[in-house]
C-alpha positions as CSV (number, residue, x, y, z in Angstrom):
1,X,0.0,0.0,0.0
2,X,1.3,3.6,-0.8
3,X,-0.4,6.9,0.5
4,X,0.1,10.1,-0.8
5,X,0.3,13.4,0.8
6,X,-0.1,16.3,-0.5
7,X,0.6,19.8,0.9
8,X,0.8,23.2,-0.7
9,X,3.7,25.1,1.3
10,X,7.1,23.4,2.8
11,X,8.1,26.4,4.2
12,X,5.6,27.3,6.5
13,X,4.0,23.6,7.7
14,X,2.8,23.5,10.9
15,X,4.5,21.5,13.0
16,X,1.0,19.7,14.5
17,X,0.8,19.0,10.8
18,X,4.5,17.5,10.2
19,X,5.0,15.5,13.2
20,X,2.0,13.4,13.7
21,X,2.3,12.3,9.7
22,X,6.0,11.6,10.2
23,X,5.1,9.6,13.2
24,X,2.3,7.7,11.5
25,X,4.4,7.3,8.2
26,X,7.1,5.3,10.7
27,X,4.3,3.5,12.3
28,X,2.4,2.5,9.1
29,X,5.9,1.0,7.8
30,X,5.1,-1.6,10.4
31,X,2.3,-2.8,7.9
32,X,4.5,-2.3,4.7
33,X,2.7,1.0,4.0
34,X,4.9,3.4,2.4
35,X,4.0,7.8,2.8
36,X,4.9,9.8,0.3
37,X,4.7,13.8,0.6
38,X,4.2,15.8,-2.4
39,X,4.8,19.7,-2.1
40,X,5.9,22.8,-4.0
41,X,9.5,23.0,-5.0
42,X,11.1,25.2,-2.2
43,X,15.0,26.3,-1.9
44,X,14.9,23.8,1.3
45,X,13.6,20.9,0.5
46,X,12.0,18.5,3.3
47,X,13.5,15.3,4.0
48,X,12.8,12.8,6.6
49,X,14.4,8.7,6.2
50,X,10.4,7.2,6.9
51,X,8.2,9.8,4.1
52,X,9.9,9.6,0.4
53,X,9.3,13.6,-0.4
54,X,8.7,15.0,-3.9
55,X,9.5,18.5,-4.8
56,X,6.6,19.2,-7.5
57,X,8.0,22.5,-10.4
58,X,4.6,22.9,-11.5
59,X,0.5,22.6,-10.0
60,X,-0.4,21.9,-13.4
61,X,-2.8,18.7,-14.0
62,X,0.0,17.4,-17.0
63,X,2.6,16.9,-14.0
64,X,0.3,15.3,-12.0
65,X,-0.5,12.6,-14.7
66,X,3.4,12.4,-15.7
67,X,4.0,11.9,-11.6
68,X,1.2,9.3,-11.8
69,X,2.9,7.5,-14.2
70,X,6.3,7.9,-13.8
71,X,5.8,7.1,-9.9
72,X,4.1,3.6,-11.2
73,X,0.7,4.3,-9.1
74,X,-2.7,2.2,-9.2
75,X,-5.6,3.2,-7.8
76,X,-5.4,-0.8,-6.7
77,X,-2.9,0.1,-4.1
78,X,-2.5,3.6,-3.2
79,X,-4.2,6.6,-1.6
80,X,-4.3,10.0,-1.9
81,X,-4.7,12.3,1.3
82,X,-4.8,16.1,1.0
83,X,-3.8,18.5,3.5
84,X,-5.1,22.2,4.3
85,X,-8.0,23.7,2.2
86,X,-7.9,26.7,-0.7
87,X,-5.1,25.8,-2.8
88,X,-3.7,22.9,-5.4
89,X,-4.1,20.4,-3.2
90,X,-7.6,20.0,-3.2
91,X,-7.6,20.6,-7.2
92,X,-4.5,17.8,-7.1
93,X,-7.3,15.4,-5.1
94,X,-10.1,16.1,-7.4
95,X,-8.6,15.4,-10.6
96,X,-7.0,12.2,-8.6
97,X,-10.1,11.2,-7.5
98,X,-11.0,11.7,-11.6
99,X,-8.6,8.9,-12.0
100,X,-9.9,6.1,-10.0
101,X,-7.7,7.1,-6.8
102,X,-9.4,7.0,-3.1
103,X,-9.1,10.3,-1.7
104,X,-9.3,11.8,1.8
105,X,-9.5,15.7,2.6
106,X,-7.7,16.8,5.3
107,X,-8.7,20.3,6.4
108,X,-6.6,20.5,9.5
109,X,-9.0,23.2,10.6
110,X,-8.8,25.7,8.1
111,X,-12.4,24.9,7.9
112,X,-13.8,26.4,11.2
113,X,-14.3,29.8,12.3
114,X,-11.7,31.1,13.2
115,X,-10.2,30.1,9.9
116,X,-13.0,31.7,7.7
117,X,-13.1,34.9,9.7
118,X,-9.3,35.8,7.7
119,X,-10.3,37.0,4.3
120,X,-13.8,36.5,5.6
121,X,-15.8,37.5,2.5
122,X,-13.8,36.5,0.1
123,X,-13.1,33.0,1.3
124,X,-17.1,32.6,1.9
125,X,-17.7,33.0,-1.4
126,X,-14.6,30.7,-2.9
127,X,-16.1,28.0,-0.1
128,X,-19.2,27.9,-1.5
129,X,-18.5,28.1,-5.1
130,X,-14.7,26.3,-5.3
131,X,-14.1,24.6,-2.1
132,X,-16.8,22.9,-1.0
133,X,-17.9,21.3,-4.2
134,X,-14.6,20.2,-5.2
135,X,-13.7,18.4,-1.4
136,X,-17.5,16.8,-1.5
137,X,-15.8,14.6,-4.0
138,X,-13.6,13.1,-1.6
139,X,-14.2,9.5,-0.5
140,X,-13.7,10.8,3.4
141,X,-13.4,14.0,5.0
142,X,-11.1,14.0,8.0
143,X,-11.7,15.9,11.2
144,X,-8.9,16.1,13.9
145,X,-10.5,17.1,16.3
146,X,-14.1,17.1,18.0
147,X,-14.8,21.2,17.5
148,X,-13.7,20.7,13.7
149,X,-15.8,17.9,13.5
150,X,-19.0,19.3,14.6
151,X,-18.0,22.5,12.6
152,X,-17.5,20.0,8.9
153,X,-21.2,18.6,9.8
154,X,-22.6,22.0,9.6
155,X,-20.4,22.2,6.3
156,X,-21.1,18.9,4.8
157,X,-24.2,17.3,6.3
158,X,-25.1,15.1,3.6
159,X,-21.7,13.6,3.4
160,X,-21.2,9.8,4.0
161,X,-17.6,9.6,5.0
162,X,-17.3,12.6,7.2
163,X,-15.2,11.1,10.2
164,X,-13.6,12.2,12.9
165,X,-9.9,10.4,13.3
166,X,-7.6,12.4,15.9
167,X,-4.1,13.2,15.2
168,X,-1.5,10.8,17.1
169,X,0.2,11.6,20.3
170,X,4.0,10.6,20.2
171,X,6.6,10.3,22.9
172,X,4.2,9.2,25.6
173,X,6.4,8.4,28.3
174,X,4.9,5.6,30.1
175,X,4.0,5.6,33.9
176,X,4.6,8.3,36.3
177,X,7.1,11.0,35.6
178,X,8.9,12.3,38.8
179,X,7.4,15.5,38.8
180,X,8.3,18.2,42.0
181,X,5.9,17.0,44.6
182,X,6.1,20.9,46.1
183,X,4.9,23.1,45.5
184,X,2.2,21.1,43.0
185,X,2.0,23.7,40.2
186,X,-1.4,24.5,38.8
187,X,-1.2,25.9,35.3
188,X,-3.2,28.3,33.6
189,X,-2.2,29.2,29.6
190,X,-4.6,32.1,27.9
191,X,-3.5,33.1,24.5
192,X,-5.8,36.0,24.6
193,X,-5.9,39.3,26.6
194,X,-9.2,38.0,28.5
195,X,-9.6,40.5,31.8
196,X,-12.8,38.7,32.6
197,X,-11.5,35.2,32.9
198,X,-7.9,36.3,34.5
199,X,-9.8,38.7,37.2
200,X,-12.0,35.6,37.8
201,X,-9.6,33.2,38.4
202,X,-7.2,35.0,40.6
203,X,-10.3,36.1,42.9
204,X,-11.4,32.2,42.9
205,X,-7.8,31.5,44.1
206,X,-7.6,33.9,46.7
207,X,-11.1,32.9,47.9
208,X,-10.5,29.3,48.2
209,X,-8.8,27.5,50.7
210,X,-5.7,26.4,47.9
211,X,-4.9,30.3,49.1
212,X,-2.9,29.5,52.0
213,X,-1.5,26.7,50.9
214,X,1.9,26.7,50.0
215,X,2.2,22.8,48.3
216,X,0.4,24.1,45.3
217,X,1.0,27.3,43.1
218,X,-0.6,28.7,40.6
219,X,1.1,29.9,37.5
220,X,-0.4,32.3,34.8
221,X,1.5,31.9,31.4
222,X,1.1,34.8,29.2
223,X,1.5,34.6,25.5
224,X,2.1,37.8,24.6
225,X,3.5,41.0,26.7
226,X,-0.2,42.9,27.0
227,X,-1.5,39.1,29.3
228,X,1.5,39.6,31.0
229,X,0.9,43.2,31.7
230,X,-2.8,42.6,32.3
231,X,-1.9,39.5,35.2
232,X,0.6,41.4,36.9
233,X,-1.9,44.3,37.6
234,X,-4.4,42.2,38.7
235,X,-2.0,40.3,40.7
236,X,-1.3,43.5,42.9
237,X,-5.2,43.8,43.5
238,X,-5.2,40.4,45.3
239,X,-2.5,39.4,47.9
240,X,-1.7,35.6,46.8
241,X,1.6,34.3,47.9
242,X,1.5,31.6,45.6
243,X,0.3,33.0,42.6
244,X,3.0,33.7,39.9
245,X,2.8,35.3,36.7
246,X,4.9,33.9,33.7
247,X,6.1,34.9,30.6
248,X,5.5,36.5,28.0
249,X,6.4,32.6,26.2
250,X,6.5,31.3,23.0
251,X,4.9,28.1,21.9
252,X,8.3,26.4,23.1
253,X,8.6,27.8,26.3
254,X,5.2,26.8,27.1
255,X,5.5,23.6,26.4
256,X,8.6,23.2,28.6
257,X,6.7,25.2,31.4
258,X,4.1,22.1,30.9
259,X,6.3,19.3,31.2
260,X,6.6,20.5,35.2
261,X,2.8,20.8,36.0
262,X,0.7,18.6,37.8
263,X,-2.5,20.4,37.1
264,X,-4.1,22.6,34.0
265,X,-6.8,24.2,34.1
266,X,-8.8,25.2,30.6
267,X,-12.4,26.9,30.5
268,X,-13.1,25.8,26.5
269,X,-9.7,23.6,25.7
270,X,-10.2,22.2,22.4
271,X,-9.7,18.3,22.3
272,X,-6.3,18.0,20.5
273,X,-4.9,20.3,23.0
274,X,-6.5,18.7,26.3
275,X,-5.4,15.1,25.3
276,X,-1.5,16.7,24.4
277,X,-1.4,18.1,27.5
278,X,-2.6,15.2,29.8
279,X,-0.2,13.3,28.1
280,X,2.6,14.5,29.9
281,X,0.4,13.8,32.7
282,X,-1.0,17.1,34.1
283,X,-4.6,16.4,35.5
284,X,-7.4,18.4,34.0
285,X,-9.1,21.0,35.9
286,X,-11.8,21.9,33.2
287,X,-16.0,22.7,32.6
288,X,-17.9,19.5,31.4
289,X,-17.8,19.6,28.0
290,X,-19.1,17.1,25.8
291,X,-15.9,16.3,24.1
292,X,-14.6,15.4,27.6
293,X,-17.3,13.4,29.2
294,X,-15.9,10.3,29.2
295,X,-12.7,12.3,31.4
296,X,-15.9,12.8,34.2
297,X,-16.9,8.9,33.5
298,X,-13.2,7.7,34.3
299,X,-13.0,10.2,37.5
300,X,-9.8,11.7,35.6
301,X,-10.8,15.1,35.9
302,X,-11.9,17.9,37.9
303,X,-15.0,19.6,37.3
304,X,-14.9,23.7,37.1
305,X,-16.6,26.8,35.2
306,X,-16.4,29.6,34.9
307,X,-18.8,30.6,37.5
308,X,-17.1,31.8,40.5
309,X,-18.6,29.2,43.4
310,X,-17.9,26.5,41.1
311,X,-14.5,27.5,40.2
312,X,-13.7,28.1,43.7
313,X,-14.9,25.0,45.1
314,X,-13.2,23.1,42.0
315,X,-9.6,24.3,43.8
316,X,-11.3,23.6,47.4
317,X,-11.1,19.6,46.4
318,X,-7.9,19.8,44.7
319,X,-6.6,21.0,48.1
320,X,-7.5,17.5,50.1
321,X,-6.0,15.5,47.2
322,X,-3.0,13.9,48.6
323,X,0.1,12.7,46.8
324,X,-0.5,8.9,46.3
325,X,-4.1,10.2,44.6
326,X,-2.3,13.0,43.0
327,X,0.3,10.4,41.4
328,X,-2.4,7.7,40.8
329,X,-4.4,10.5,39.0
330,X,-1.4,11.4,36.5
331,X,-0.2,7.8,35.7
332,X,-4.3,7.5,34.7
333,X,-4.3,10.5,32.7
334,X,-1.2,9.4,30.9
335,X,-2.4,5.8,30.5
336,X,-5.5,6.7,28.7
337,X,-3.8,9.1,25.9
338,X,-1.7,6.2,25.8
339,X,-4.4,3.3,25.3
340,X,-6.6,5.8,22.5
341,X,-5.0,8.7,21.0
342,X,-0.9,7.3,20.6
343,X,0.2,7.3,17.4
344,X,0.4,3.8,17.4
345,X,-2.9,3.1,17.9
346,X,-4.3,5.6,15.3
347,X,-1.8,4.3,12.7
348,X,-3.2,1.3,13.2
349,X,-6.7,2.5,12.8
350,X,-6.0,4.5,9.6
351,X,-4.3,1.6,8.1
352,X,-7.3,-0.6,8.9
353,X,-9.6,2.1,7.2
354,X,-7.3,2.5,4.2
355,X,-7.5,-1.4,3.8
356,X,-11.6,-0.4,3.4
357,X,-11.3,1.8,1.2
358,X,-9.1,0.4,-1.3
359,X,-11.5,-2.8,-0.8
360,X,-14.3,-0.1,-2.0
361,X,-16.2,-1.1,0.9
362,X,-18.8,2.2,1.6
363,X,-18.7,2.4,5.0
364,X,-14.8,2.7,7.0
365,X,-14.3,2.5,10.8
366,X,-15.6,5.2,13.1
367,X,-13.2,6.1,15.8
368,X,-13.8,5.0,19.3
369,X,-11.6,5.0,22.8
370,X,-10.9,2.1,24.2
371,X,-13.6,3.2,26.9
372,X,-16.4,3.3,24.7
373,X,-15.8,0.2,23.4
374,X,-17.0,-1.4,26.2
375,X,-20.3,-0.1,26.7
């Protein structure tokens, strides 16, 4: 079996784009599945020893059939999975799709609000007339995450092969990782300037008994200099010993500020993010959102809102939680990113789908935890 992917700019691919395909591409090797990635000719070309990578000269459609042959590809053996909307790709999957090829649309998001509100009326009007036509074609459309998926229903409600398949999680270390046990840090990350939920959150602190103390801490990460500005002046409002202000970081630095928390809280975390971050084995402290119900099934988070008794009393139970919970609590977390969104375990899911559809059989997996298997 050979899949290929196609993307329309080297230079600037995100890297929650990049990485989960190279760790799939490694993990579907396992199963003699070879990834290609097709992509514009830049000056710095990608390599990586598990994808073989193609530097396309031209978008035209007579390089794509000269690829097609030159490359040796059937439709018998080999699939065709676009990534991003608005550009060749998705002209590159249509005319593949023309030639007997299975094809999968990736949006990676470029699909959802926030997305569409760029170049709002222009790229309403190239979605209705270009976009969306041309990616209804596709065999399956891929969401990534939960908020995407509901957002592609809305999009393509008539679509058959609409399915939600998460990107993998790699380099989950297994077990518990020997975190400091004080002061158990309590992280809060806010990309935007939001005086409402920072003012709320710093007077739930103070008001609860996680106040006074001094085993846990809170820490604030600001992504940008006007949070940072914003936390520190409400910080001298409230007298918190154990409230710190962090930052301003970049995606890096938060990350490594991550790796040393125990807890995180996130009023609307989107799903992708939630299960990354739990898989370094913070616990959640987040509101009950459908996406993470079965987190409130498992007992492996704790329930907040943004409502200030609730928030407040959230932090009140976090206070009795001793250390042999606190460490049972993060081995779980860890465990179940492990057991449904590893990379392993959706390479082996894709490759079980792609087997479907190269079988022309209508109707491919839908993905399921491990959880809701059992019910």
């Amino acid at each position: 079996m050979r899949i290929i992917n196609i993307i329309d700019n080297a230079q600037t691919l995100n890297k929650d784009v990049w990485g989960p395909m190279v760790a799939t591409a490694k993990r579907l090797r396992d199963f003699d599945c070879i990834s290609e990635v097709w992509y514009p000719m830049t000056e710095k070309p990608l390599r990586d020893p598990h994808i073989e990578t193609v530097a396309v000269t031209s978008q035209k459609k007579e390089l794509l059939e000269k690829l097609v042959k030159s490359r040796h590809l059937s439709p018998a053996n080999t699939l065709v999975i676009t990534h991003g909307s608005w550009r060749f790709p998705s002209f590159w999957g249509m005319q593949m799709k023309k030639m007997g090829f299975k094809w999968i649309y990736t949006p990676h998001g470029m699909l959802n609000h926030e997305g569409l509100n760029q170049k709002k009326f222009k790229k309403k009007i190239y979605l209705k007339f270009i976009e969306s036509p041309i990616a209804a074609q596709a065999d399956v459309i891929r969401a990534v995450s939960y908020d995407e998926f509901a957002q592609l229903q809305n999009l393509f409600p008539d679509h058959e092969g609409l399915r939600l398949i998460p990107s993998g999680i790699s380099n989950i270390s297994p077990g518990f990782s020997n975190k400091p046990q004080s002061p158990r840090t309590i992280l809060f990350v806010e990309d935007a300037s939001n005086q409402t939920i920072f003012k709320r959150l710093i007077s739930a602190w103070t008001q609860s008994r996680i106040a006074d103390n001094p085993d846990y801490q809170l820490q604030m990460i600001a992504r940008s200099t006007q949070s940072a500005k914003l936390i520190q002046h409400l910080l001298r409002e409230h007298t918190a010993d154990n409230i710190l202000c962090i930052g301003p970081l970049d995606q890096e630095g938060t990350n490594q500020q991550i790796g040393s928390g125990s807890f995180f809280i996130g009023f609307s975390p989107d799903h992708s993010s939630l299960t990354n971050i739990m898989s370094k084995g913070l616990i959640p402290i987040i509101p009950r959102q459908k996406d993470a119900k079965e987190l409130f099934d498992l007992d492996l988070a704790v329930e907040v809102s943004k409502q200030m008794q609730c928030l407040t009393e959230g932090l009140d139970r976090i206070n009795y939680f001793d250390e042999e919970y606190i460490r049972h609590l993060q081995t779980s977390v860890k465990s179940y990113v492990q057991e449904n969104y590893s990379t392993d375990r959706i390479a082996a899911f894709l490759y079980r789908c792609y087997e479907r559809l190269l079988a022309n059989q209508k109707q491919i997996f839908r993905f399921s935890t491990a959880e809701s298997l059992k019910v």
